[in-house]
PQR file with spaces between the fields and no chain letter, atoms N, CA, C, O and H, PARSE charges and radii, in Angstrom:
ATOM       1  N    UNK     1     103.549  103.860   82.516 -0.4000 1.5000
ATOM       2  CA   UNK     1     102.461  103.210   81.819 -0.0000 2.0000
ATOM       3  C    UNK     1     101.515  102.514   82.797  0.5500 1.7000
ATOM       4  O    UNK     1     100.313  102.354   82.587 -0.5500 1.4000
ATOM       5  N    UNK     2     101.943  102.256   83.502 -0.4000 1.5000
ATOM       6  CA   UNK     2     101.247  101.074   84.827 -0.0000 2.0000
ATOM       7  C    UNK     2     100.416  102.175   85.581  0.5500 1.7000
ATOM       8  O    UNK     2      99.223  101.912   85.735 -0.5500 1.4000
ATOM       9  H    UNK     2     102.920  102.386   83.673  0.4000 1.0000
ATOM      10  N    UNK     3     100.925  103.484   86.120 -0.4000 1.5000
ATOM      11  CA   UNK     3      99.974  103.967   86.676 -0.0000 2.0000
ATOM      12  C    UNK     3      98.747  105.022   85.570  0.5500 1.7000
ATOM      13  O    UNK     3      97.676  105.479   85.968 -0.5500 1.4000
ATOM      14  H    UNK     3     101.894  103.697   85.995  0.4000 1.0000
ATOM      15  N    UNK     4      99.209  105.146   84.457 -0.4000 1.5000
ATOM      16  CA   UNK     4      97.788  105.148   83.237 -0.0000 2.0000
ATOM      17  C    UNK     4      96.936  104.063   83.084  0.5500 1.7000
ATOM      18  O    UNK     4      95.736  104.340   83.089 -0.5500 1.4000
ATOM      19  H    UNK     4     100.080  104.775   84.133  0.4000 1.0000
ATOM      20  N    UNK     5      97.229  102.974   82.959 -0.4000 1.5000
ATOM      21  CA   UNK     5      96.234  101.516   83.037 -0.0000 2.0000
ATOM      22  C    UNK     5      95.263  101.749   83.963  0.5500 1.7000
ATOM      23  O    UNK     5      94.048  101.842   83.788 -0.5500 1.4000
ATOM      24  H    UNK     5      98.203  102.749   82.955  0.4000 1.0000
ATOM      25  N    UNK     6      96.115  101.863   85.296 -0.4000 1.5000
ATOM      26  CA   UNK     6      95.768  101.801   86.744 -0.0000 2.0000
ATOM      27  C    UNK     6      94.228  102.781   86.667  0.5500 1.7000
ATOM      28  O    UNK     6      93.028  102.612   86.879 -0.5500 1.4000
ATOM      29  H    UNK     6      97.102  101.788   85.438  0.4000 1.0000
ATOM      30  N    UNK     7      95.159  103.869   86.223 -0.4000 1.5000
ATOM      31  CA   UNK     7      93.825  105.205   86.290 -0.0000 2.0000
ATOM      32  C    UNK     7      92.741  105.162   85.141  0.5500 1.7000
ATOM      33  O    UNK     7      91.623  105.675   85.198 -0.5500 1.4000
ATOM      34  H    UNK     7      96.135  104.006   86.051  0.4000 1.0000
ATOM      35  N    UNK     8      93.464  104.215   83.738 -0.4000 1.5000
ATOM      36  CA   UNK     8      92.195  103.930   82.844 -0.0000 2.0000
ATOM      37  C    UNK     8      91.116  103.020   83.432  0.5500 1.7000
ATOM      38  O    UNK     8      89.968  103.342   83.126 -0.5500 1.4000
ATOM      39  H    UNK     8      94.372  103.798   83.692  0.4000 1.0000
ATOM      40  N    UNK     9      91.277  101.796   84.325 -0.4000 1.5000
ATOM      41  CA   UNK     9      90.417  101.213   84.314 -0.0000 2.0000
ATOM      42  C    UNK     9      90.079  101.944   85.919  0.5500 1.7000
ATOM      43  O    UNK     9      89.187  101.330   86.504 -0.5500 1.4000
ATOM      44  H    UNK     9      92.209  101.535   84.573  0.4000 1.0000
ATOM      45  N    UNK    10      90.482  102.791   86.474 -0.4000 1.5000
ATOM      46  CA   UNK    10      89.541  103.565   87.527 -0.0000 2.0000
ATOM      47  C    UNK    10      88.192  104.152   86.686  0.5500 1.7000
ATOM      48  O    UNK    10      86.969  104.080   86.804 -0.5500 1.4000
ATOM      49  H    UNK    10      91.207  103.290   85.998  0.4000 1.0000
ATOM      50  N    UNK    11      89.064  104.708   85.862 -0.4000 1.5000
ATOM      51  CA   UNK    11      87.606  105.319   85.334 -0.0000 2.0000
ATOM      52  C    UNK    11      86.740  104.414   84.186  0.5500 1.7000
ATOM      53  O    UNK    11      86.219  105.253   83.452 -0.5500 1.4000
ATOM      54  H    UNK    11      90.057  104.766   85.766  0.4000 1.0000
ATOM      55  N    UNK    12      86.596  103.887   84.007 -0.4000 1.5000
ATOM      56  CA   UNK    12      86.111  102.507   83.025 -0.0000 2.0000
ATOM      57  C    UNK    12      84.827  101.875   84.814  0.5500 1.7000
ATOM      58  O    UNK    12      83.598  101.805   84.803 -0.5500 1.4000
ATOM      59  H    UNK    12      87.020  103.205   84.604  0.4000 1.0000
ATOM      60  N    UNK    13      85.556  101.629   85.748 -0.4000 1.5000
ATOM      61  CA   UNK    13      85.294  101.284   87.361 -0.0000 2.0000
ATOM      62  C    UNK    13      84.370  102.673   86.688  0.5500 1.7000
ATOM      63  O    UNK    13      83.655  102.403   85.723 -0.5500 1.4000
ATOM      64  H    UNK    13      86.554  101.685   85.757  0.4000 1.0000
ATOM      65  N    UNK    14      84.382  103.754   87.060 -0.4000 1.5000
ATOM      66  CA   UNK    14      83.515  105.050   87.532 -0.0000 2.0000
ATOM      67  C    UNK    14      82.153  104.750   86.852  0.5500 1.7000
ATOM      68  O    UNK    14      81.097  104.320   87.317 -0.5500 1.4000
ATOM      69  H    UNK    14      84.963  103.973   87.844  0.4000 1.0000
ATOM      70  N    UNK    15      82.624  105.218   85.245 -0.4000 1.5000
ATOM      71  CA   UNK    15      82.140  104.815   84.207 -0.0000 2.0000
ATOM      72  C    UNK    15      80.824  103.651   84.317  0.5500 1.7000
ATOM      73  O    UNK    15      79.725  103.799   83.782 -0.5500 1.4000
ATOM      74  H    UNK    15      83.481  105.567   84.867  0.4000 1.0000
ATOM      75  N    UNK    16      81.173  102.694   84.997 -0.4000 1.5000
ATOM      76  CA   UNK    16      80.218  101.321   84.651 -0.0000 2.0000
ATOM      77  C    UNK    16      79.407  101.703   86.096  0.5500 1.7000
ATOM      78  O    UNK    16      78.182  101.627   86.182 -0.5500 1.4000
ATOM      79  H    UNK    16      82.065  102.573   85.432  0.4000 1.0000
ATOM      80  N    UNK    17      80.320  102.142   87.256 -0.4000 1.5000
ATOM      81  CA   UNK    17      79.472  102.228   88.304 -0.0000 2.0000
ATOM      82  C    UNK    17      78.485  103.609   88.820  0.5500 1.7000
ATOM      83  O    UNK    17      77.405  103.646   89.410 -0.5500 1.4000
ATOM      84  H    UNK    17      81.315  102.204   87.186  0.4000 1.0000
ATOM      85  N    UNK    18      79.283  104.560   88.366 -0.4000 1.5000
ATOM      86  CA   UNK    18      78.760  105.913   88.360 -0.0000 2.0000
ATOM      87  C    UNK    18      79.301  106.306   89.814  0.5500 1.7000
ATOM      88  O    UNK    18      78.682  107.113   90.508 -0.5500 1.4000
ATOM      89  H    UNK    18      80.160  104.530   87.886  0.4000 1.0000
ATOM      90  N    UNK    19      80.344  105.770   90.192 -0.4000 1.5000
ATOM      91  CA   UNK    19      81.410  106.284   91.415 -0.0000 2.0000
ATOM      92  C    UNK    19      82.869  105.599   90.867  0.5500 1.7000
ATOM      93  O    UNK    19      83.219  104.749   90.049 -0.5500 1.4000
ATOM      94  H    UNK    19      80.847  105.114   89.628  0.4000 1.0000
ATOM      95  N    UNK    20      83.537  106.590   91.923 -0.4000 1.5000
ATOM      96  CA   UNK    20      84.808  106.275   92.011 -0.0000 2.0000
ATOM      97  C    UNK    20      85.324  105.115   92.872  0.5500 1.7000
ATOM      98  O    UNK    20      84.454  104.954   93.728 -0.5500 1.4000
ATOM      99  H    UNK    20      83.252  107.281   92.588  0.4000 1.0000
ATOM     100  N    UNK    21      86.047  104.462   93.015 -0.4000 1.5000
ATOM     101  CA   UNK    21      86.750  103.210   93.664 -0.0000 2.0000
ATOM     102  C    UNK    21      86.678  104.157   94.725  0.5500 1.7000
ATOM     103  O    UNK    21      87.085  105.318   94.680 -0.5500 1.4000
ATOM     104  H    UNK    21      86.753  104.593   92.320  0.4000 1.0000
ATOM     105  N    UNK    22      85.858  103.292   96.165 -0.4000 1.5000
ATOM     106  CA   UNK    22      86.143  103.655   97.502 -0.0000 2.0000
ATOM     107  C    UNK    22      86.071  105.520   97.532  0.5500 1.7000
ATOM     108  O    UNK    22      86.828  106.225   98.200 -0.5500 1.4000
ATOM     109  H    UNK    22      85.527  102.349   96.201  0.4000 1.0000
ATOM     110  N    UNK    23      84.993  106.002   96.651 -0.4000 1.5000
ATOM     111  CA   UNK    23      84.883  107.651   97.013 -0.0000 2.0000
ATOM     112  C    UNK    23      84.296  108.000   98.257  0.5500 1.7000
ATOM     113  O    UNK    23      84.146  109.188   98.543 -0.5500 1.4000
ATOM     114  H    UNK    23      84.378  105.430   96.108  0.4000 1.0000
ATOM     115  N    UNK    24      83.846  106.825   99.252 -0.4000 1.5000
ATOM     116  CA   UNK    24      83.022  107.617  100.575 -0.0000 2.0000
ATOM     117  C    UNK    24      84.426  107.518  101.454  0.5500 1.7000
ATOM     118  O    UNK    24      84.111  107.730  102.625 -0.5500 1.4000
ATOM     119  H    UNK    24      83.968  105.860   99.019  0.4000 1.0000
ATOM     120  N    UNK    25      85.442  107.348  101.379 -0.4000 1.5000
ATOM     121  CA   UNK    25      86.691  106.980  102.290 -0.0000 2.0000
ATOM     122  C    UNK    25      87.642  108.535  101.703  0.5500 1.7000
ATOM     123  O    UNK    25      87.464  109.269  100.730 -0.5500 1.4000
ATOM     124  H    UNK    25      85.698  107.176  100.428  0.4000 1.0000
ATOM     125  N    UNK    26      88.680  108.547  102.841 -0.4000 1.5000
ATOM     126  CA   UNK    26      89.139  109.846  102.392 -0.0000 2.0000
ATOM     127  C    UNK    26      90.377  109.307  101.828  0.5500 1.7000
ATOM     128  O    UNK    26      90.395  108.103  101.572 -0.5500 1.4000
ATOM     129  H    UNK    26      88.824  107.951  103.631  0.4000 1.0000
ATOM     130  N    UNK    27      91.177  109.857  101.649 -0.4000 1.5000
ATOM     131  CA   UNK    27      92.129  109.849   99.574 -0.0000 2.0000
ATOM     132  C    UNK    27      93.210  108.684  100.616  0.5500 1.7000
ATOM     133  O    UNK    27      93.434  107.538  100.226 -0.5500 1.4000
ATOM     134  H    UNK    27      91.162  110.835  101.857  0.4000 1.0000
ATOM     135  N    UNK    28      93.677  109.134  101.708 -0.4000 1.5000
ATOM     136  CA   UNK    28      94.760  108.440  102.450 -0.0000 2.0000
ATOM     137  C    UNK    28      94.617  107.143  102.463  0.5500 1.7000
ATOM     138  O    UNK    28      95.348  106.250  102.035 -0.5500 1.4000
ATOM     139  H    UNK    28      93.495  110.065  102.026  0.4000 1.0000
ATOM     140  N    UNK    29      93.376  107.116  103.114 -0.4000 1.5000
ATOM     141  CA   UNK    29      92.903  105.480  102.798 -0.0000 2.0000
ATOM     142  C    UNK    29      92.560  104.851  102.061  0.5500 1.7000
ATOM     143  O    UNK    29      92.177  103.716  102.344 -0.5500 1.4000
ATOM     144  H    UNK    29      92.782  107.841  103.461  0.4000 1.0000
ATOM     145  N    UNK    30      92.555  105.276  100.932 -0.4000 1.5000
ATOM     146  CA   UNK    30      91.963  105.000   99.234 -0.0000 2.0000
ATOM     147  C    UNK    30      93.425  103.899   99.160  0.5500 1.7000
ATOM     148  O    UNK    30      93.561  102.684   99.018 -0.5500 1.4000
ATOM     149  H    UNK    30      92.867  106.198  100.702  0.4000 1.0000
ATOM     150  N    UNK    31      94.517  105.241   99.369 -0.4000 1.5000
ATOM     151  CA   UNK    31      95.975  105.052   98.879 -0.0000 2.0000
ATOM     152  C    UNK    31      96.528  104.107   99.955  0.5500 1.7000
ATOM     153  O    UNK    31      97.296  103.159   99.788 -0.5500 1.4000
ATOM     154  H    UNK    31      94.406  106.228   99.485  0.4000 1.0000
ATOM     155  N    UNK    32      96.171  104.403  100.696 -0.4000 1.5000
ATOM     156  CA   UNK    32      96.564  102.578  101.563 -0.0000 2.0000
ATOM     157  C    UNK    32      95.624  101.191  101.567  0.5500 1.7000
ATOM     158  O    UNK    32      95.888  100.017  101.827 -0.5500 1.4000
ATOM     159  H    UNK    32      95.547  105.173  100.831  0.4000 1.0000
ATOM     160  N    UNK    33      94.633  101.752  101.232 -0.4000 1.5000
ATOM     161  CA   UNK    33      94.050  100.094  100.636 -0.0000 2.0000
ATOM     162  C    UNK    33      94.531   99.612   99.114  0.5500 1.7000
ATOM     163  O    UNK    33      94.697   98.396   99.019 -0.5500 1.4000
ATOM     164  H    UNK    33      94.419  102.706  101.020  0.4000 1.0000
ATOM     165  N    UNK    34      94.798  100.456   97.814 -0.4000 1.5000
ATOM     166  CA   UNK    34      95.744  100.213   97.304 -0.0000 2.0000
ATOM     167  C    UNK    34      96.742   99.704   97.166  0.5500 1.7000
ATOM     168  O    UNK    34      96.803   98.612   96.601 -0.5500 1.4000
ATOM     169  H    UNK    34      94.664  101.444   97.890  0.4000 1.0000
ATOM     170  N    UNK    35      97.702  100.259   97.582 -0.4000 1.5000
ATOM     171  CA   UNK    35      98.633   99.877   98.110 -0.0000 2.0000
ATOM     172  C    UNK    35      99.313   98.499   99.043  0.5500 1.7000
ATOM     173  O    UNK    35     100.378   97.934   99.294 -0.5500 1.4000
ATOM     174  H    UNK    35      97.652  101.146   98.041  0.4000 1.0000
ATOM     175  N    UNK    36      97.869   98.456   99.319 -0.4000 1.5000
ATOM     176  CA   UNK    36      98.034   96.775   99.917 -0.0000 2.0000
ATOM     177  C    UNK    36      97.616   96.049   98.682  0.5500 1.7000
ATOM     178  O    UNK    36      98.147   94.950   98.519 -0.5500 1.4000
ATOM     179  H    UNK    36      97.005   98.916   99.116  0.4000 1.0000
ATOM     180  N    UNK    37      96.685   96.491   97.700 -0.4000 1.5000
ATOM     181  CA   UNK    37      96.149   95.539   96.611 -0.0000 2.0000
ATOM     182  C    UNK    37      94.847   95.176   96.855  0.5500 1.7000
ATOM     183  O    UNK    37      94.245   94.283   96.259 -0.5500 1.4000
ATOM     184  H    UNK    37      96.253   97.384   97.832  0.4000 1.0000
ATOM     185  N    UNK    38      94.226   96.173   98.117 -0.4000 1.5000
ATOM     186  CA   UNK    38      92.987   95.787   98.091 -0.0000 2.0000
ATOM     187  C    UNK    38      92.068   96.864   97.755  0.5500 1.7000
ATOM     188  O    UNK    38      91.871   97.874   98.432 -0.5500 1.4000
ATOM     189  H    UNK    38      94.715   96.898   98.601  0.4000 1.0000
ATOM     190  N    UNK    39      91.295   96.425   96.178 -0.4000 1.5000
ATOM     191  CA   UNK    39      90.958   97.369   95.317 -0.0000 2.0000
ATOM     192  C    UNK    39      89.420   96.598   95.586  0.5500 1.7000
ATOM     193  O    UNK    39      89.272   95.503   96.129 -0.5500 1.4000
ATOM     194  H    UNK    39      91.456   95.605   95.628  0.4000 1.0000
ATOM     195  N    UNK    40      88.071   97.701   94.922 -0.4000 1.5000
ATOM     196  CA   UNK    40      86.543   97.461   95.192 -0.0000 2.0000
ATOM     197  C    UNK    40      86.398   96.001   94.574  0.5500 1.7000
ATOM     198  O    UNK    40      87.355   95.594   93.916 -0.5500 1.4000
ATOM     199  H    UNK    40      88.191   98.590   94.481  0.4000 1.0000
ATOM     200  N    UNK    41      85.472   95.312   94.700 -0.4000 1.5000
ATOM     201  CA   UNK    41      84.536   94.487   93.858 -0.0000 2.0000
ATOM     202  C    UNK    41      84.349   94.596   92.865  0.5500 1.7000
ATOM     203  O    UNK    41      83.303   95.210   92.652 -0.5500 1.4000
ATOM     204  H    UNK    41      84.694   95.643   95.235  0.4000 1.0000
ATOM     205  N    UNK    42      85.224   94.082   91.439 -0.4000 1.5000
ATOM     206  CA   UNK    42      84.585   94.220   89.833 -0.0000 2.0000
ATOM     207  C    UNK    42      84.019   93.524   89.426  0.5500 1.7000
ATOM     208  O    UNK    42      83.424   93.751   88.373 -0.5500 1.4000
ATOM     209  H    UNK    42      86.073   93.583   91.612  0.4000 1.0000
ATOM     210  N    UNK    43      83.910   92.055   90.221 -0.4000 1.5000
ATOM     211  CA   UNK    43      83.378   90.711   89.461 -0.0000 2.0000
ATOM     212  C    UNK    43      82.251   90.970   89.016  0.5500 1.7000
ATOM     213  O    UNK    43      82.103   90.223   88.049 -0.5500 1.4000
ATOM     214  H    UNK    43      84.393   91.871   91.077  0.4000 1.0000
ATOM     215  N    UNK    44      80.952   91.876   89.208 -0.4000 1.5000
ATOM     216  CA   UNK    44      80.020   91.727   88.881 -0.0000 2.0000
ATOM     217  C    UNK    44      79.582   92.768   88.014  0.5500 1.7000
ATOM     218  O    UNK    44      78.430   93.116   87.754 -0.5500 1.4000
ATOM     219  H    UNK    44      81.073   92.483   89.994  0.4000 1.0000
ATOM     220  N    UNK    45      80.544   93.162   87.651 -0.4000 1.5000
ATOM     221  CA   UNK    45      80.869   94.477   86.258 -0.0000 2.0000
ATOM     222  C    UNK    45      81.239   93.918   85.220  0.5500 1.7000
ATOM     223  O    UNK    45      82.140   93.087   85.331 -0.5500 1.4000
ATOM     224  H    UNK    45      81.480   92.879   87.862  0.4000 1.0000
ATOM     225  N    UNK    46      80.673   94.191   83.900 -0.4000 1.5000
ATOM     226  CA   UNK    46      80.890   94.156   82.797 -0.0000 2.0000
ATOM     227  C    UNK    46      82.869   94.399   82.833  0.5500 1.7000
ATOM     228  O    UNK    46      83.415   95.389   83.320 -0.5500 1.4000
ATOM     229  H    UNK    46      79.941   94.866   83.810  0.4000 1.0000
ATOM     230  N    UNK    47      83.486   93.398   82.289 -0.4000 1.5000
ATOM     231  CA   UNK    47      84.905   93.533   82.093 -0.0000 2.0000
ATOM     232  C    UNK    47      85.624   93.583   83.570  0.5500 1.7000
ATOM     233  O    UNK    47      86.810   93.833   83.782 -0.5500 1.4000
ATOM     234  H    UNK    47      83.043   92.594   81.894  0.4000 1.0000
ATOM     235  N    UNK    48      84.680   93.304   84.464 -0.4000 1.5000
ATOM     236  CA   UNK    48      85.322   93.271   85.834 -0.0000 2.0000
ATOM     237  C    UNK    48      86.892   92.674   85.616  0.5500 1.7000
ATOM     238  O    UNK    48      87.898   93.302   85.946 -0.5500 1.4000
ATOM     239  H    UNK    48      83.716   93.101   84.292  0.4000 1.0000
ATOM     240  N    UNK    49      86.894   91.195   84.931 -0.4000 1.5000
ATOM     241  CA   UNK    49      88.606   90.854   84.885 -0.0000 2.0000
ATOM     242  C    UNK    49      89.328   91.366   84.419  0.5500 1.7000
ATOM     243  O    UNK    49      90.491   90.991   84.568 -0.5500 1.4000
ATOM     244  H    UNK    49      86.076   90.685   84.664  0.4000 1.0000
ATOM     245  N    UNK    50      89.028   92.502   83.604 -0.4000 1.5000
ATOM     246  CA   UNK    50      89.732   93.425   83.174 -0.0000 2.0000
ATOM     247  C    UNK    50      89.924   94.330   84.078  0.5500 1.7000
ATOM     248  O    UNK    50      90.984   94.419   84.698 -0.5500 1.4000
ATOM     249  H    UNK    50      88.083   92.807   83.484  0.4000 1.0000
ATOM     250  N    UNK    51      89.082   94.976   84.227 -0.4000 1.5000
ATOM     251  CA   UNK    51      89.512   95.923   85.592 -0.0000 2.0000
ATOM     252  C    UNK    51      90.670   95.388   86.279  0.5500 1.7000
ATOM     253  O    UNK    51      91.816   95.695   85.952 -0.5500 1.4000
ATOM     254  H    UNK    51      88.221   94.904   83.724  0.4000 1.0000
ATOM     255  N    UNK    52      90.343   94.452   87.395 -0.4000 1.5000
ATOM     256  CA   UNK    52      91.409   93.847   88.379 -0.0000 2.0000
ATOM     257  C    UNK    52      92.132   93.514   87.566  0.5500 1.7000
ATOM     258  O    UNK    52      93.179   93.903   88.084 -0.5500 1.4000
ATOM     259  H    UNK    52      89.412   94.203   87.661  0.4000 1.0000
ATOM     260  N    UNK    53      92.520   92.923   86.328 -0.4000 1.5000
ATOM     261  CA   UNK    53      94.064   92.553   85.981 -0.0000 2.0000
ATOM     262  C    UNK    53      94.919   94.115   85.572  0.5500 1.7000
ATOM     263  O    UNK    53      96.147   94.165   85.491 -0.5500 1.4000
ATOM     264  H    UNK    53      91.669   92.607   85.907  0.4000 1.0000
ATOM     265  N    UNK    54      94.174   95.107   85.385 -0.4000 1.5000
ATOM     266  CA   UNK    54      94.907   96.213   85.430 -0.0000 2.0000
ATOM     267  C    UNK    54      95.123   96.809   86.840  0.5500 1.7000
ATOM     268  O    UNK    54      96.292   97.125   87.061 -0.5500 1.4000
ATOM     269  H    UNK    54      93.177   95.067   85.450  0.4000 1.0000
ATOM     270  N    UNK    55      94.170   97.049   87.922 -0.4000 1.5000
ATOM     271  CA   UNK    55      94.669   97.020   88.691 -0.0000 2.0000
ATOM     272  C    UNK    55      95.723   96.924   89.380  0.5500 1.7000
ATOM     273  O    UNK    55      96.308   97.731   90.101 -0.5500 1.4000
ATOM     274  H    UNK    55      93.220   96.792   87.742  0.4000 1.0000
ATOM     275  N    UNK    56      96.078   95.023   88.879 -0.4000 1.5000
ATOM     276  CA   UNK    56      96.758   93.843   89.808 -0.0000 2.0000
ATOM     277  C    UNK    56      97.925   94.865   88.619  0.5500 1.7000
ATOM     278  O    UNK    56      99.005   95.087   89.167 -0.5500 1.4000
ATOM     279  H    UNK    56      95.603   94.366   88.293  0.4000 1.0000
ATOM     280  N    UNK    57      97.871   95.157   87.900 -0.4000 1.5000
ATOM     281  CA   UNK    57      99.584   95.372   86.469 -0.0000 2.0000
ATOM     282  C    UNK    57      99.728   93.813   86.021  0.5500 1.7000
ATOM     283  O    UNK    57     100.807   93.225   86.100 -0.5500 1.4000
ATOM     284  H    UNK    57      96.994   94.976   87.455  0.4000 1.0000
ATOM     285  N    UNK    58      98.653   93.261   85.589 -0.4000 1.5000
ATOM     286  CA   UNK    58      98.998   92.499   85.087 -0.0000 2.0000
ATOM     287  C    UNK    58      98.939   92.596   83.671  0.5500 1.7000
ATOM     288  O    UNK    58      99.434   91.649   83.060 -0.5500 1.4000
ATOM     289  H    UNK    58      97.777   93.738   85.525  0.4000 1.0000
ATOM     290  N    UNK    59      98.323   93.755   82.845 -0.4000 1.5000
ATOM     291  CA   UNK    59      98.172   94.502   81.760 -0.0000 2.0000
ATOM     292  C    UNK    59      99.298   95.325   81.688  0.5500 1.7000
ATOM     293  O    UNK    59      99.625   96.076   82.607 -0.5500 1.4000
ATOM     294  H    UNK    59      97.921   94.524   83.341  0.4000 1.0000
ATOM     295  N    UNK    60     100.034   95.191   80.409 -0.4000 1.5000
ATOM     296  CA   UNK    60     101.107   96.375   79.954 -0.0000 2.0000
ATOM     297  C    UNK    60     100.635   97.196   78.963  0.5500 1.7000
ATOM     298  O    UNK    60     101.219   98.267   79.121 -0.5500 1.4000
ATOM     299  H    UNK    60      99.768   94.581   79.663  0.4000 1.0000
ATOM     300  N    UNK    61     100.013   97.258   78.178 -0.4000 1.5000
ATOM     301  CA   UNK    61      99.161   98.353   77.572 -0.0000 2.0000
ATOM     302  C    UNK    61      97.973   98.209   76.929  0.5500 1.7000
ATOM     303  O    UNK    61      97.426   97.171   76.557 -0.5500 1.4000
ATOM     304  H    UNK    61      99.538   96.387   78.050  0.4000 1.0000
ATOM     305  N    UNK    62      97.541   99.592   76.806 -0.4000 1.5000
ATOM     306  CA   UNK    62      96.317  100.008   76.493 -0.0000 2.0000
ATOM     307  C    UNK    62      95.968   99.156   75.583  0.5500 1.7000
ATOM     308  O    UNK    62      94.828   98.765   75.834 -0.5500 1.4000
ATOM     309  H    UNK    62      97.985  100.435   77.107  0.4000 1.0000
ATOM     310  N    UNK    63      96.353   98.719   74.730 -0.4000 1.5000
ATOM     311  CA   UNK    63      95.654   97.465   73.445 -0.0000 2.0000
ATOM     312  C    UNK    63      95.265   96.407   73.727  0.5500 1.7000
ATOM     313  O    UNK    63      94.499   95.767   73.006 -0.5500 1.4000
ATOM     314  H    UNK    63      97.279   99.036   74.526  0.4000 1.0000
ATOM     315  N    UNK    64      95.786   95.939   75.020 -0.4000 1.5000
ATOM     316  CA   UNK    64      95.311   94.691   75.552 -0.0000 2.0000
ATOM     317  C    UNK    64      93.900   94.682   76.370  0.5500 1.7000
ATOM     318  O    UNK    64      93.076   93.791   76.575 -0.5500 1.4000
ATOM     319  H    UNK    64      96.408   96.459   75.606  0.4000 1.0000
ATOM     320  N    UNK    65      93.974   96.048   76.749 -0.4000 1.5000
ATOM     321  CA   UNK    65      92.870   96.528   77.397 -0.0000 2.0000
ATOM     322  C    UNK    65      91.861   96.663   76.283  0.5500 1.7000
ATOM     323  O    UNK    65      90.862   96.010   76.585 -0.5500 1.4000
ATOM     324  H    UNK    65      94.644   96.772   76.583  0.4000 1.0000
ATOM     325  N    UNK    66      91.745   97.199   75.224 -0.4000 1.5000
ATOM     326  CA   UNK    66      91.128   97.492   74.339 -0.0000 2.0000
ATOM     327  C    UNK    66      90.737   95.798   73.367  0.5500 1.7000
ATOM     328  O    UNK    66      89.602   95.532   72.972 -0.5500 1.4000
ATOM     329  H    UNK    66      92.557   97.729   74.978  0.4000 1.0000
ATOM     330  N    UNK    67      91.563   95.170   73.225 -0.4000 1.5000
ATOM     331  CA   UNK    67      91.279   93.666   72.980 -0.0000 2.0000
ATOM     332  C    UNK    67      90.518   92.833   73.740  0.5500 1.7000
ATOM     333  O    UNK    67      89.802   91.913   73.343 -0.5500 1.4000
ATOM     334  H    UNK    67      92.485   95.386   73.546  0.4000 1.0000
ATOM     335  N    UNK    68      90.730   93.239   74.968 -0.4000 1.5000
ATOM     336  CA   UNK    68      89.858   92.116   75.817 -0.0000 2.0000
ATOM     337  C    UNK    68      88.173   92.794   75.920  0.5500 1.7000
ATOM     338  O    UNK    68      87.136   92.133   75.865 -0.5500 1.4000
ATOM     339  H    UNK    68      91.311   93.986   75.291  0.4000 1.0000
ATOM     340  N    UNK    69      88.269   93.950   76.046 -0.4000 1.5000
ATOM     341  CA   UNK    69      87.328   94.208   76.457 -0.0000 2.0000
ATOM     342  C    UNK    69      86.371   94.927   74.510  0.5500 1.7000
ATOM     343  O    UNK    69      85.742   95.985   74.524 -0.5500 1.4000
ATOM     344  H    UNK    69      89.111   94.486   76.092  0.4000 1.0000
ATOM     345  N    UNK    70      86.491   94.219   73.390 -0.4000 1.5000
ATOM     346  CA   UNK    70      86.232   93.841   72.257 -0.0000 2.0000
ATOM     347  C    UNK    70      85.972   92.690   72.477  0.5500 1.7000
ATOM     348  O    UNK    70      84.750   92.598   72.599 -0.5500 1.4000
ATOM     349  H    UNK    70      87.002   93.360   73.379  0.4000 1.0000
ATOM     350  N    UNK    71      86.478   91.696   72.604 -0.4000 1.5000
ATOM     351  CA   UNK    71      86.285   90.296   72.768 -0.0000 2.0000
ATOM     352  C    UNK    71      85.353   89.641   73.477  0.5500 1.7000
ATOM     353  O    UNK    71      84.747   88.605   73.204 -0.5500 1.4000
ATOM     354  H    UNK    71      87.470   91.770   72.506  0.4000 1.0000
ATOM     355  N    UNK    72      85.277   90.602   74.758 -0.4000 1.5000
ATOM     356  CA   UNK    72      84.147   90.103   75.260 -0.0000 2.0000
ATOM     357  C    UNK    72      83.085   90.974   75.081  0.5500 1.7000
ATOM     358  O    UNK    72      82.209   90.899   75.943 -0.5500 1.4000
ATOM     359  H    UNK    72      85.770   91.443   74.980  0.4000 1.0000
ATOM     360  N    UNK    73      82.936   91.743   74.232 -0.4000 1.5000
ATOM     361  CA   UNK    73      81.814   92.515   74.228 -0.0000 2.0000
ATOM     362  C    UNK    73      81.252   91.756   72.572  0.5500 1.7000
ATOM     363  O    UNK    73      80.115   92.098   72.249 -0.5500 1.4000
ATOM     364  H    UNK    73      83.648   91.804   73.533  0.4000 1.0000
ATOM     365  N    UNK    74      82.092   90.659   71.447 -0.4000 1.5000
ATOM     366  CA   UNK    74      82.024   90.135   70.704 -0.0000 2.0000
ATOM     367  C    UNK    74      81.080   88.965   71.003  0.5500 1.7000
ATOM     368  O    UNK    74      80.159   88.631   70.258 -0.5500 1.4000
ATOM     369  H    UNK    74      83.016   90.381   71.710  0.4000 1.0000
ATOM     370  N    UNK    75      81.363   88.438   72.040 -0.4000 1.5000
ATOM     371  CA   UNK    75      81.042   87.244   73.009 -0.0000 2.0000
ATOM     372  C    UNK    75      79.506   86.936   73.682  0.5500 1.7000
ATOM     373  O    UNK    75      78.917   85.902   73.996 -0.5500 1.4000
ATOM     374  H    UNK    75      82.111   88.709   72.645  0.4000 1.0000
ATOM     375  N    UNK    76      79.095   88.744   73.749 -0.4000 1.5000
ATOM     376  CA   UNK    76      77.878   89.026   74.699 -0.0000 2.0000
ATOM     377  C    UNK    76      76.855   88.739   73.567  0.5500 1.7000
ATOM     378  O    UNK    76      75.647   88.824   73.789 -0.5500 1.4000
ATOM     379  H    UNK    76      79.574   89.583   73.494  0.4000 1.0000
């Protein structure tokens, strides 16, 4: 489940930015900056804390994802 989150809010990331997380870098280093936890800049994206808390797995499923990012689109 954690790495579906992971890859939903990659593309949600694509989606808002019209690229992929770190697409000018090649896949190895994608997967080792990852891997350390060091993922692009969302703060200044619509649902950015959403993004990074899926990222981070701090999200366990898709509904929470889908709640927050209702809530704040309730909010706007």
């Amino acid at each position: 489940m954690a790495t579906d989150l992971f890859a939903l809010e990659s593309t949600i990331y694509h989606i808002l930015t019209g690229n992929s997380p770190y697409m000018e870098l090649p896949r190895d280093e994608v997967e080792r900056l990852y891997e350390e936890k060091n993922f692009p800049d969302a703060s200044g994206l619509p649902c950015g804390d959403v993004i990074m808390k899926c990222w981070l797995c701090e999200i366990d499923l898709a509904q929470q994802v889908s709640d927050l990012i209702r809530a704040r689109s309730a909010a706007d």
